[in-house]
N, C-alpha and C positions, 0 to 999 in steps of 0.2 A: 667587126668593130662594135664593142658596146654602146646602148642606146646612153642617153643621159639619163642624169636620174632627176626624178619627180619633183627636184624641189624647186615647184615654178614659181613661187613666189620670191624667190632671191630675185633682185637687182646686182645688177654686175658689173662693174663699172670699167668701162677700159678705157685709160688716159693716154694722151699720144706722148712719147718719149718726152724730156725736159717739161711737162707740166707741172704747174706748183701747184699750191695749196687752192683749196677751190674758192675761187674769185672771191677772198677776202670773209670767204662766209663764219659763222660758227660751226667749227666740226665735231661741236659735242651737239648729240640728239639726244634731249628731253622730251619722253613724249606728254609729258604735260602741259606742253608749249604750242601753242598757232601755228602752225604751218600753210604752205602755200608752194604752189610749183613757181619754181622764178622765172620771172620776164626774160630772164636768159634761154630760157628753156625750149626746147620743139619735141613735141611728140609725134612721131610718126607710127602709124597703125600696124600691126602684122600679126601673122596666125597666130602667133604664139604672145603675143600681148603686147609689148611695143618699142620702139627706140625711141630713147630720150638723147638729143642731142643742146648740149650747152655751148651757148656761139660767146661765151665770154671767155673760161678756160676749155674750151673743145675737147671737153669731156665727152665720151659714149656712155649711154648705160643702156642694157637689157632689159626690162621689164617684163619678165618669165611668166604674167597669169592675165588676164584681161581684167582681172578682178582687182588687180594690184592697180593696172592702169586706170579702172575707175577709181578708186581710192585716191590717187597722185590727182587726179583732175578736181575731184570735191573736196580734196583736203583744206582748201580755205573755207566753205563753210562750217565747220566743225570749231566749236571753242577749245580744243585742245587734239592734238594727234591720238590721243587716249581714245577721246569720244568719237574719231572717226573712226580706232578700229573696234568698237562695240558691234556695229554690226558683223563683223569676220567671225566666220565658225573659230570656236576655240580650239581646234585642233591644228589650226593654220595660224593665228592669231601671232605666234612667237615667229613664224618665218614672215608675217609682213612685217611686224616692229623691226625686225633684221635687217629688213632690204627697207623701210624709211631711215631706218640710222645708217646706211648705205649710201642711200640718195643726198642725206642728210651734209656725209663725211663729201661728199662730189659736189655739192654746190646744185643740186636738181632742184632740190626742197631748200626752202627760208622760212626762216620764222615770220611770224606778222609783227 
C-alpha cells in the first residue's frame, strides 16, 4: 500500500452525509481579511497535526502539519490571514493559503 503523499499541510474536511453549507459562514476566503478559529470549533492534538471538529455543522477536518495547527490557533492576532502566513516558508506558503480557504469553505475559520 502506498504511503501518502507529503502534502501535510492540506486540510481536509470530511462532512457527515446530508450536511449543508458551513453554519451560515462566508465560503469565499480572502486572505486579506481577519480571521479567527470559530467558537464552533475543537481542536484535538495528534502526531500528525490535528482534528478540528465543528459542533455546529459537524464538520471533520485534518489538519496534516503542526505548523498548520499553530497558524489556525494565532490566526486571530494577525490583522489579515496574509500577514499571518508571512512567517510560512515560501515554498509551503501556497499549500497553507489552500487548506485556510479549506478551513475557510467548512466553517473552521471566520472572519473577524
Amino acid at each position: 500500500m502506498p504511503s501518502p503523499t507529503p502534502s501535510a499541510a492540506r486540510a481536509t474536511p470530511a462532512a457527515p452525509a446530508g450536511a449543508g453549507a458551513a453554519g451560515g459562514a462566508d465560503a469565499t476566503f480572502d486572505p486579506a481579511r481577519p480571521y479567527r478559529l470559530s467558537p464552533s470549533v475543537a481542536l484535538r492534538p495528534e502526531p500528525f497535526g490535528a482534528l478540528a471538529y465543528h459542533f455546529g455543522n459537524r464538520r471533520l477536518s485534518f489538519l496534516k502539519a503542526p505548523e498548520l495547527v499553530e497558524l489556525v490557533r494565532t490566526l486571530e492576532r494577525y490583522p489579515s490571514a496574509r500577514d499571518a502566513l508571512a512567517g510560512v516558508p515560501g515554498a509551503r506558503r501556497g499549500a497553507f493559503l489552500r487548506a485556510l480557504a479549506s478551513l475557510a469553505a467548512a466553517g473552521m475559520i471566520v472572519p473577524r
